[in-house]
C-alpha positions in Angstrom: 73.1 84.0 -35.9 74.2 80.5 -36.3 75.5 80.4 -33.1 72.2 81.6 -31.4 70.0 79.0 -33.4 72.5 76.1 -32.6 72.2 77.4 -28.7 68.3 76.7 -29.2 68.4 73.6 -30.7 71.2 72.4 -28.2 68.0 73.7 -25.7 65.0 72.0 -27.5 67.3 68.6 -27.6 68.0 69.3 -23.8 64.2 69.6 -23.0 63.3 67.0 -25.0 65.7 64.3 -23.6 64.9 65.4 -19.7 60.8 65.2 -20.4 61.4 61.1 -21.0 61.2 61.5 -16.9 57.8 63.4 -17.2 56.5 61.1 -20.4 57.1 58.0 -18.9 55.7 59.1 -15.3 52.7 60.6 -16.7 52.2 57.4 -19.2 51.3 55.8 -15.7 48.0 57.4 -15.1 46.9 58.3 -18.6 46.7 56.5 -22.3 48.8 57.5 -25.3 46.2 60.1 -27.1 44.6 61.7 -23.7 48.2 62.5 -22.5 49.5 63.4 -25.5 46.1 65.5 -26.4 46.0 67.3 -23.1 49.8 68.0 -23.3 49.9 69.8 -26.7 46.4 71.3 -25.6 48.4 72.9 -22.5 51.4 73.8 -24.8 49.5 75.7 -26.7 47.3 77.8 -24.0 50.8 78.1 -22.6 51.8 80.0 -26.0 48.6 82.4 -26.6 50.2 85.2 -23.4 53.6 84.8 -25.4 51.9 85.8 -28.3 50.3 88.6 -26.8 53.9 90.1 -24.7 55.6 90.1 -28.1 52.9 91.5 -29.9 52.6 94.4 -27.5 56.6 94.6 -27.6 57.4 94.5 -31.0 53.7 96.3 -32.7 52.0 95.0 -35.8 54.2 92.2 -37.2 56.0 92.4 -40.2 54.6 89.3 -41.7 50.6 90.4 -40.7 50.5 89.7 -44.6 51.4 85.8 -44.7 48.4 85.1 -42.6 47.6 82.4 -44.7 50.8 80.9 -45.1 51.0 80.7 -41.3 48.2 78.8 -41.1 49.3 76.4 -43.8 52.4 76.1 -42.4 50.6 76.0 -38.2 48.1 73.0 -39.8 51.2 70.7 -41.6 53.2 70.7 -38.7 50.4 70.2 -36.3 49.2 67.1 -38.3 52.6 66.1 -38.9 53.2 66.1 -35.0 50.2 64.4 -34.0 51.2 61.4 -36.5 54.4 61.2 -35.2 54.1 61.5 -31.7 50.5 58.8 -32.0 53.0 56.3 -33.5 55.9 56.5 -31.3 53.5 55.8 -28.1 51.4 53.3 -29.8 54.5 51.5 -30.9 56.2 51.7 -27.4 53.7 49.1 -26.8 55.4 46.7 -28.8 59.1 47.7 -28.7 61.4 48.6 -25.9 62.5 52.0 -24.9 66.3 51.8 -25.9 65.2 50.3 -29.3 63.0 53.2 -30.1 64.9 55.6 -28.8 67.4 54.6 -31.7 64.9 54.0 -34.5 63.2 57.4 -34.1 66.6 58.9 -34.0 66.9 57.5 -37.5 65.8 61.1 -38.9 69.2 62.4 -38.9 69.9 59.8 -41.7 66.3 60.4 -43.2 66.6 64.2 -43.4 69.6 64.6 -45.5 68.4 61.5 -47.5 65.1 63.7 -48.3 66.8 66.7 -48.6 68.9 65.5 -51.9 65.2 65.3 -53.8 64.9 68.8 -52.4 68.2 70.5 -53.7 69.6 70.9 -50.0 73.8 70.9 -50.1 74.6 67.8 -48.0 78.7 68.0 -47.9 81.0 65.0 -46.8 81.4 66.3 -43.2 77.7 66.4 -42.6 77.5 62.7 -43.8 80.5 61.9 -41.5 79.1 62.9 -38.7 75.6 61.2 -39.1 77.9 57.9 -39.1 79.2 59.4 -35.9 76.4 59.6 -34.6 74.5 56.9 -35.8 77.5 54.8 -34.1 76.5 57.0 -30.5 73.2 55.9 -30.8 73.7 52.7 -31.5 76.0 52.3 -28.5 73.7 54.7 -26.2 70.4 52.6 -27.2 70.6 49.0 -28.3 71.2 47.0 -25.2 69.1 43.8 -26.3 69.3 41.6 -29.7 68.7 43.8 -32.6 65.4 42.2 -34.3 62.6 43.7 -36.4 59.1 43.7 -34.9 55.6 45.3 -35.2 56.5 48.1 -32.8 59.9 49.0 -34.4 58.1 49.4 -37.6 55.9 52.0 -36.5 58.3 53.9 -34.6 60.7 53.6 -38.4 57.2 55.6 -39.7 57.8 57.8 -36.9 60.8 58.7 -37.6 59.8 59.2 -41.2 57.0 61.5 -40.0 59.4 63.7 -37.9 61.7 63.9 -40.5 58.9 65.3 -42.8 58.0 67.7 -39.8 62.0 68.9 -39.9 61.7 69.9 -43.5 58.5 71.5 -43.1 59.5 73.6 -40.3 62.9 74.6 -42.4 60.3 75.8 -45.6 58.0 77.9 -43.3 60.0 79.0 -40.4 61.6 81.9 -42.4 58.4 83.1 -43.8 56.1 83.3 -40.6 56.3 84.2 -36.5 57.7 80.8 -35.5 56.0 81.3 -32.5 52.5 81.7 -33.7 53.1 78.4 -35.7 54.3 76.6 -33.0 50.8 77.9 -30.9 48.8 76.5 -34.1 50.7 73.7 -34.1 49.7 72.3 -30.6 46.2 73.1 -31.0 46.2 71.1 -34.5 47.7 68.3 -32.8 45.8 68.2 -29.7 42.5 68.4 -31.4 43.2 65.9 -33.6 44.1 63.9 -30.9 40.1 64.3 -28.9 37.8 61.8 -31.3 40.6 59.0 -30.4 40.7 60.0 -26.7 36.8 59.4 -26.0 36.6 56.7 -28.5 39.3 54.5 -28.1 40.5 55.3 -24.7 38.4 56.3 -21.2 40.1 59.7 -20.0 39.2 60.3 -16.3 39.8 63.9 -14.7 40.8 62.1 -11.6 43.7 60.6 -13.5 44.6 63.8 -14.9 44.6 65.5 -11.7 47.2 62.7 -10.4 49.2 63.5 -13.3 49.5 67.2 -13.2 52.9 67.4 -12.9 54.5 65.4 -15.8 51.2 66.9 -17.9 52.8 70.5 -17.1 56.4 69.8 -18.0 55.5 68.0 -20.9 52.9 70.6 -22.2 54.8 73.7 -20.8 58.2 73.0 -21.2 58.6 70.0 -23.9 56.0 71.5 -25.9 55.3 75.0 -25.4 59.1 75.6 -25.0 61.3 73.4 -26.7 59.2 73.3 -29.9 58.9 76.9 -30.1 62.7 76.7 -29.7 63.0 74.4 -32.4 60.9 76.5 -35.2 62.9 79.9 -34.1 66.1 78.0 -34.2 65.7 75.9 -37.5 65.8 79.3 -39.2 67.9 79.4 -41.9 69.8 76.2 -40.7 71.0 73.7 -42.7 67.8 70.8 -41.8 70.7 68.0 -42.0 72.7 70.1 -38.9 69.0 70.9 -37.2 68.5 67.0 -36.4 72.1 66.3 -35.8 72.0 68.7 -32.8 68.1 67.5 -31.9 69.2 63.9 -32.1 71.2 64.7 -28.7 68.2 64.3 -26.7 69.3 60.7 -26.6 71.9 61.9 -24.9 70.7 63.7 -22.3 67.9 61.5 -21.5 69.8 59.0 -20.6 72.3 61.8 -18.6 68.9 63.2 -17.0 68.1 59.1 -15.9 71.1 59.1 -14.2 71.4 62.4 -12.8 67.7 62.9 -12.0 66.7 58.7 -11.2 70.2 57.3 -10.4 70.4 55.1 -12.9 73.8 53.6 -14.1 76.0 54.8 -16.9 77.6 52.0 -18.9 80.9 52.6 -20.6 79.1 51.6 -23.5 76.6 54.2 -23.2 79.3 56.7 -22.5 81.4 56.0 -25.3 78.0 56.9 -27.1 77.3 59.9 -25.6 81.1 60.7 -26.5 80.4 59.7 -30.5 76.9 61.7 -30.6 78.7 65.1 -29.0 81.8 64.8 -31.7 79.0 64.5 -34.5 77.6 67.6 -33.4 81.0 69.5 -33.1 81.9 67.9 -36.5 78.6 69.2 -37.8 79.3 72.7 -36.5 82.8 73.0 -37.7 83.4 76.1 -40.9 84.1 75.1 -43.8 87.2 76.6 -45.4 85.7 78.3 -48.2 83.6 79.9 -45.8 86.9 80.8 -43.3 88.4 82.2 -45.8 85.2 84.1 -47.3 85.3 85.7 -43.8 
């Protein structure tokens, strides 16, 4: 079991880093809340036939009962996500990419922080390896002067807000269908998302049309997919492990940029990459109370 939900959140991280292509492509024709709106709107009409297969496959589900628990659980994580997601583009506008690529990242420091107050075991190793791969970030991101501005702040409450949405998804993910939750999810987030896209910003279908692609890998695929991969995999995971392996989308965006768009990798961001995979191994590694319980 461990094995499998580290394979999907190695997945979700994967997906994640290779939709900064899509994102930024897409963030060329439309504003932050339209494409972030009609994305999670797509991800979750993307979920509802899903739904339906494994309904039809597996019968009535066991957990018909926790209805309302789902729906708790569907409306924190949507709000949670539309939060996030609103300040990380709205702050983009104020930082660059590399530096908020690191301080949204800061949630693997953030999560085990916030899971002391919540009596979640945080051993030595797991601390080690979030210095690891703080250290990869570091290296993989920060390019430019490190200073503090109006944009990096909001992306630090980003970060905050994800690492909220982590916990969340480790209280309710073994209580509910993580894939129904997920579906809720997107349509929380993308309506939320509507009263700020005709208010503040002029969505036009002709832009959306242009933008078709990105808007389909980013709903389908980064949302739809990889966050449904992320609920199903958090289950009964450690959250402090979760965001170690979902902090590699750093990683592999910048591995996607230079697979995908040519772009150059520095020895610096290689060494980086190097730090950020030996946090994860390090992370994953038995403990030997638990070896020798086996």
């Amino acid at each position: 079991m461990r094995v499998k939900n580290g394979v999907m959140l190695f997945l979700t991280a994967f997906i994640w880093g290779t939709a900064f292509v899509a994102q930024s492509v897409g963030m060329d024709y439309l504003e932050p809340f339209t494409f972030n709106g009609v994305r999670s709107l797509i991800g979750g009409i993307a979920l509802l036939p899903c739904i339906w297969l494994l309904h039809k496959l597996n019968g009535e589900s066991k957990k018909e009962e926790s209805g309302k628990v789902l729906l708790i659980g569907g409306l924190a994580c949507g709000v949670l996500l539309f939060a996030a997601s609103s300040l990380q583009q709205i702050g983009l506008k104020y930082t660059t990419a590399g530096k908020a690529g690191f301080i949204t990242a800061f949630y693997i420091v953030i999560v085990p922080v916030l899971g002391i107050f919540l009596h979640k075991k945080i051993g030595w190793k797991i601390w080690l390896a979030v210095v690891l791969a703080l250290a990869g970030l570091y290296f993989l991101c920060i390019t430019e002067s490190f200073s503090i501005g109006k944009g990096d702040i909001l992306i630090f409450l980003c970060a905050l807000i994800f690492a909220v949405h982590i916990l969340v998804i480790d209280h309710f993910s073994p209580k509910v269908d993580g894939v129904k939750m997920s579906c809720i999810q997107f349509f929380v987030c993308g309506i939320l998302s509507l009263p700020f896209m005709f208010t503040i910003e002029t969505p036009k279908a002709a832009a959306m049309t242009a933008a078709w692609m990105p808007l389909l890998y980013a709903g389908v695929l980064s949302c739809g997919v990889a966050y449904t991969l992320q609920i199903l995999g958090q289950k009964n995971v450690n959250p402090a492990v979760a965001s170690l392996i979902l902090s590699l989308e750093s990683c592999f965006s910048v591995l996607a940029g230079w697979i995908v768009l040519g772009e150059r990798l520095s020895l610096r961001e290689s060494a980086g990459c190097v730090l950020m995979f030996a946090a994860i191994i390090l992370a994953q590694l038995p403990d030997k109370k638990a070896m020798v319980e086996k």
